[in-house]
C-alpha positions in Angstrom: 20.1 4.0 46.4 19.8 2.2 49.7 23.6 2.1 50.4 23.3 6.2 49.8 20.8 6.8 51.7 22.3 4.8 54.9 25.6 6.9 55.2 25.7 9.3 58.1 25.5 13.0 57.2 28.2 15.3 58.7 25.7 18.4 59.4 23.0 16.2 61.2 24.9 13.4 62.4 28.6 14.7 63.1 28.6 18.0 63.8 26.2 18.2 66.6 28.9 15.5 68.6 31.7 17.9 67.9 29.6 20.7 69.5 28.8 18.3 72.4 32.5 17.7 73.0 33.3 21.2 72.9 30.8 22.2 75.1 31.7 19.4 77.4 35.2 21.2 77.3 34.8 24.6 77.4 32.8 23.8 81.0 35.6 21.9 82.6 38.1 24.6 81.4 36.1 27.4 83.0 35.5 25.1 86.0 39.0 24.9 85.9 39.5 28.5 86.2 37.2 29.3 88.6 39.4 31.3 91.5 39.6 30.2 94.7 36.9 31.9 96.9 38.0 30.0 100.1 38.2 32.7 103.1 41.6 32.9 104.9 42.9 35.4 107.1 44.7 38.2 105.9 48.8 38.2 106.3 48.5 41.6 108.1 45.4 42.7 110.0 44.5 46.3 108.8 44.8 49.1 111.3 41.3 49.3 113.4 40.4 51.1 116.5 40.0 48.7 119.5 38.6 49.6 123.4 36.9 53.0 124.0 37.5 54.1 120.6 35.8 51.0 118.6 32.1 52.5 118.9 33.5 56.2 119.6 34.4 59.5 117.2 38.0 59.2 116.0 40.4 60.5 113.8 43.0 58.4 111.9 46.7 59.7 111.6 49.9 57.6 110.1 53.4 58.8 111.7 56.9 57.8 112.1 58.5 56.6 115.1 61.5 59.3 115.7 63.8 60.3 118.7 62.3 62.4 121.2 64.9 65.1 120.7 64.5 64.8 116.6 67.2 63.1 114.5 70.5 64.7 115.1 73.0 64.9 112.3 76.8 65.1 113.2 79.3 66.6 110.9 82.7 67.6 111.6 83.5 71.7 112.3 87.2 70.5 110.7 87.8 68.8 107.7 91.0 66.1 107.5 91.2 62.4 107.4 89.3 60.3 110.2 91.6 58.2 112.7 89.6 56.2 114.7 85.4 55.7 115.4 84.3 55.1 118.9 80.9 54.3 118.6 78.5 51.9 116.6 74.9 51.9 115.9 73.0 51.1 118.8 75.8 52.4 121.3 73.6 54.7 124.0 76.7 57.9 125.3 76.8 60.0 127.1 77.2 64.1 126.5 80.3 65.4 125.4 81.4 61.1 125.0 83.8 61.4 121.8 82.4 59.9 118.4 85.3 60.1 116.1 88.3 61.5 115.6 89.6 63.5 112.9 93.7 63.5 112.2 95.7 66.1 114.9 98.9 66.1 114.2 99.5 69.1 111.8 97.4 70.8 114.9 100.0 69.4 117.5 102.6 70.7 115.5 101.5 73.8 115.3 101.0 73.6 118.8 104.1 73.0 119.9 105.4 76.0 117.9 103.3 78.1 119.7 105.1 76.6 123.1 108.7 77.7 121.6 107.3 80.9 120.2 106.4 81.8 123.4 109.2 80.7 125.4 111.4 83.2 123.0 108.4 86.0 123.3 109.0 85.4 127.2 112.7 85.4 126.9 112.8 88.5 124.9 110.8 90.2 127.7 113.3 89.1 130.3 116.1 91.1 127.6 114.0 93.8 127.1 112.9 94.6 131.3 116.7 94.3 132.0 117.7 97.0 129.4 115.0 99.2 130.1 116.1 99.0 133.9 119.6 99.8 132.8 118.8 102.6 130.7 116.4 103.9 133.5 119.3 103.9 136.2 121.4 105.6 133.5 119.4 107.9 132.6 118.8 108.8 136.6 122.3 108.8 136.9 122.9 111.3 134.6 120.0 113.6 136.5 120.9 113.2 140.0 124.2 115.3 138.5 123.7 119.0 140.1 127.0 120.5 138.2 125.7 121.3 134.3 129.2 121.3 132.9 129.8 118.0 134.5 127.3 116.2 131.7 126.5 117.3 127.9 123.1 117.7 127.1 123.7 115.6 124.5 124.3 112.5 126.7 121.1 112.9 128.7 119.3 113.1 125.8 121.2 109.8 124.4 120.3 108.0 127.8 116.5 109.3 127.5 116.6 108.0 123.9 118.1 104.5 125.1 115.3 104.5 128.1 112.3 105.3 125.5 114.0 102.0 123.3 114.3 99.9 125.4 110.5 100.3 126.6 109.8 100.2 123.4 111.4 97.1 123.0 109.7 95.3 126.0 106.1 96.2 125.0 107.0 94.9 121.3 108.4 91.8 123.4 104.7 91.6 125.4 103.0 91.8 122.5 104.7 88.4 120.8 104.4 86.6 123.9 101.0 87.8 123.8 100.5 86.8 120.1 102.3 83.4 120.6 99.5 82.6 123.6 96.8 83.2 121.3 98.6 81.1 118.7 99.0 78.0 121.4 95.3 78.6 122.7 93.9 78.8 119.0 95.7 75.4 118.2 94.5 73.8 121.8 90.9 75.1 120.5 91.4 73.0 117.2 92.7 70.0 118.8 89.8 70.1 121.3 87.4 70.1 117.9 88.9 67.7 115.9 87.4 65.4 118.2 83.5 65.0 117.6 81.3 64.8 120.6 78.2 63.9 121.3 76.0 67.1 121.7 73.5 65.2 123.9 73.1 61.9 125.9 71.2 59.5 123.7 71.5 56.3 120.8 73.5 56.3 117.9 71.4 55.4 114.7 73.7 55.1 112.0 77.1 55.7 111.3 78.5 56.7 108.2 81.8 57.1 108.4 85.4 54.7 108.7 88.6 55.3 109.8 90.8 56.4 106.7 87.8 58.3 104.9 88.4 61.8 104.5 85.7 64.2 106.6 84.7 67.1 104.7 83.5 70.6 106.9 80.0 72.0 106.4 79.5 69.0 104.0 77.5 65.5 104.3 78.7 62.1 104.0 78.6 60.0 101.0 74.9 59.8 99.1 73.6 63.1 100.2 73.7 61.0 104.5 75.1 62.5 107.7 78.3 61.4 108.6 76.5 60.0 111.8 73.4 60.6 113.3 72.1 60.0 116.8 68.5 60.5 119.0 67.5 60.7 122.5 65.1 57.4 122.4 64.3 56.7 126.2 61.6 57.6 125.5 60.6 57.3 121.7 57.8 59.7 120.4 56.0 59.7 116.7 55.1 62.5 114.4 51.8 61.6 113.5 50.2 63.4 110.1 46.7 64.3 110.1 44.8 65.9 107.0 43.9 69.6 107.4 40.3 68.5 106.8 40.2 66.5 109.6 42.5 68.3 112.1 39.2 70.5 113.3 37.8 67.2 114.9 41.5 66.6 116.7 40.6 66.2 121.0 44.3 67.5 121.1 45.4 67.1 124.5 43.8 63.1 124.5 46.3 59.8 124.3 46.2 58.0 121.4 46.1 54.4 120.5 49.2 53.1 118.0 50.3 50.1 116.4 52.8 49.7 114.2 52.8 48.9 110.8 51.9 45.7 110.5 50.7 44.6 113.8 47.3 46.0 114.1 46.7 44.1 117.5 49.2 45.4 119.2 48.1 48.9 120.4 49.6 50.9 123.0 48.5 54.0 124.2 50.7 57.2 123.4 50.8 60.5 125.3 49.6 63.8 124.3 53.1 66.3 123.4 52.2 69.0 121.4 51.4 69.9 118.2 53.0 71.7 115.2 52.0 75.5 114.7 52.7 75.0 111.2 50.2 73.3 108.6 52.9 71.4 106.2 52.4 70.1 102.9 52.2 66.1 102.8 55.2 64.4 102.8 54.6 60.7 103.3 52.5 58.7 101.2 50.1 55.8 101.6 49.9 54.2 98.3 46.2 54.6 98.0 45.1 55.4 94.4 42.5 57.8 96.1 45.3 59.9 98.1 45.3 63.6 96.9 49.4 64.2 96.9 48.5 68.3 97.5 47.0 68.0 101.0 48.3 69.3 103.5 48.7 67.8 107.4 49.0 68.6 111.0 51.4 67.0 112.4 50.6 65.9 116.2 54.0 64.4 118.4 53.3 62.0 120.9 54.9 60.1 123.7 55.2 56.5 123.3 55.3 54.7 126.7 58.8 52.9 127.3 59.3 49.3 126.2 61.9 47.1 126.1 60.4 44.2 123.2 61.5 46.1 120.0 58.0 46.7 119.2 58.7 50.1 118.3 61.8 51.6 116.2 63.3 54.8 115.1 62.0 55.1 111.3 58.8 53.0 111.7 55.4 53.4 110.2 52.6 53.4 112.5 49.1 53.8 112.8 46.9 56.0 115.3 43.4 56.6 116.5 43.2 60.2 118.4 39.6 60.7 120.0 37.4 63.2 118.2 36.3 66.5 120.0 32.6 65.9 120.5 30.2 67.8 117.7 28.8 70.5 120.3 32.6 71.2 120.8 33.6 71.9 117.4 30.3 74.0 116.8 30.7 76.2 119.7 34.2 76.6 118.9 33.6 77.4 115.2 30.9 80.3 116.5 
């Protein structure tokens, strides 16, 4: 009985070591999987209003860096099979500098028929002058005659017949040479367009099309993309959206401060342009889970000052701070 009675029992002996280990266990694996609450810095600083406008009323906008003519898409008034490109992205021309060339030679052909067709128009003209004149003297000939027996009718009215031909003949002549001259200056109008010119001076931004590809007219290039498209950017301005809710509070008229996407510290102040009559639906989006996709903006342009570091690109995301019109303002203005 004393043997039995000295053997451990599992529920009062074991079991509370097993729940002692597990315990023990269960705390290092949640210390374990405590996360890291160590402050860093952020990778990118968030947009924030710096200087005058850190303590002052403001209104936030996000834009897109864009030429200050607008993008410009080039097509082709001709379709036919591209020759040669001139240009590359980030080439700056000049107006009326050629951009590509689309092939000529069934247009040269067709000019140099209209050369021949007019040398024969003009030849025919030389024919038809010298038998009018003929005919003419005949016919005066026949008139200067004072004796009436001397002369049938009938062969004065042959000669009037031949003079009548013959001018008829040398107006029909005119008339091809005349045809043939628009023919050559239709065909010089063609050649003149199968080459594609810059419509302004300014920076090509991307070029969509190669020597060999065929150019179709009235049409885009391949995925819906110009052919090639091109921007005055000296300077750069951005199209900034602002909601319709906040547009009333807009100081329009007031620089703004911007900074890219990105680079939050680096703002540079943007000049006043103008602002779009139209209220547009919203078209860019912020990824914010509380962004209403229905609102609708303002869109403000502005001026950004020239700079030569790259801070600043064609297609670019920014952020902007525009000064808010003072409360009394937008009261007396509402009244």
């Amino acid at each position: 009985m004393a043997l039995l009675s000295s053997r451990p029992s599992f529920s009062r002996n074991i079991l509370p070591i097993i729940a002692v280990v597990g315990l023990v266990i269960a705390a290092f694996l949640i210390w374990r999987g405590l996360p890291d609450r160590k402050l860093e810095d952020p990778d990118e600083t968030p947009a924030r209003a710096t200087g005058a406008l850190a303590d002052a009323a403001r209104v936030a906008g996000a834009g897109v860096v864009e030429p200050s003519s607008e993008v410009i898409d080039i097509g082709t008034s001709l379709s036919g099979l591209v020759t040669a490109v001139s240009v590359r992205a980030g080439d700056y021309v000049s107006r009326g500098q050629p951009l590509f060339q689309v092939d000529e030679r069934a247009t040269r052909a067709r000019l140099v028929e209209a050369e021949a067709a007019i040398a024969q128009a003009r030849a025919g003209i030389g024919e038809a002058r010298a038998a009018e004149a003929t005919a003419a003297r005949q016919l005066a000939l026949y008139r200067q005659i004072s004796d009436p027996a001397a002369i049938s009718r009938t062969e004065v009215i042959r000669a009037e017949g031949d003079v009548s031909a013959a001018r008829e003949r040398r107006r029909l002549a005119e008339a091809q040479f005349a045809a043939a001259q628009a023919s050559r200056n239709s065909a010089s109008v063609e050649l003149g367009r199968l080459v594609v010119r810059a419509p302004i001076s300014g920076e090509i931004l991307r070029v969509d099309v190669r020597p060999g590809e065929f150019v179709q007219a009235g049409q885009q290039g391949s995925n819906s993309t110009p052919y090639l498209q091109m921007g005055e950017t000296r300077p750069l301005n951005i199209r900034i959206d602002v909601d319709e809710d906040e547009a009333p509070r807009v100081a329009l008229g007031q620089p703004a401060s911007v900074s890219p996407r990105g680079a939050a510290d680096r703002q540079v102040q943007a000049r006043f342009v103008r602002a779009e009559p139209q209220v547009i639906p919203k078209r860019s989006l912020t990824n914010s889970a509380a962004e209403r996709v229905d609102v609708r903006v303002l869109q403000l342009i502005y001026e950004l000052p020239q700079r030569d570091d790259g801070l600043f690109r064609v297609g670019q995301q920014v952020d902007a701070f525009i000064p808010a019109r003072p409360a009394k303002q937008r009261k007396a203005a509402a009244k």
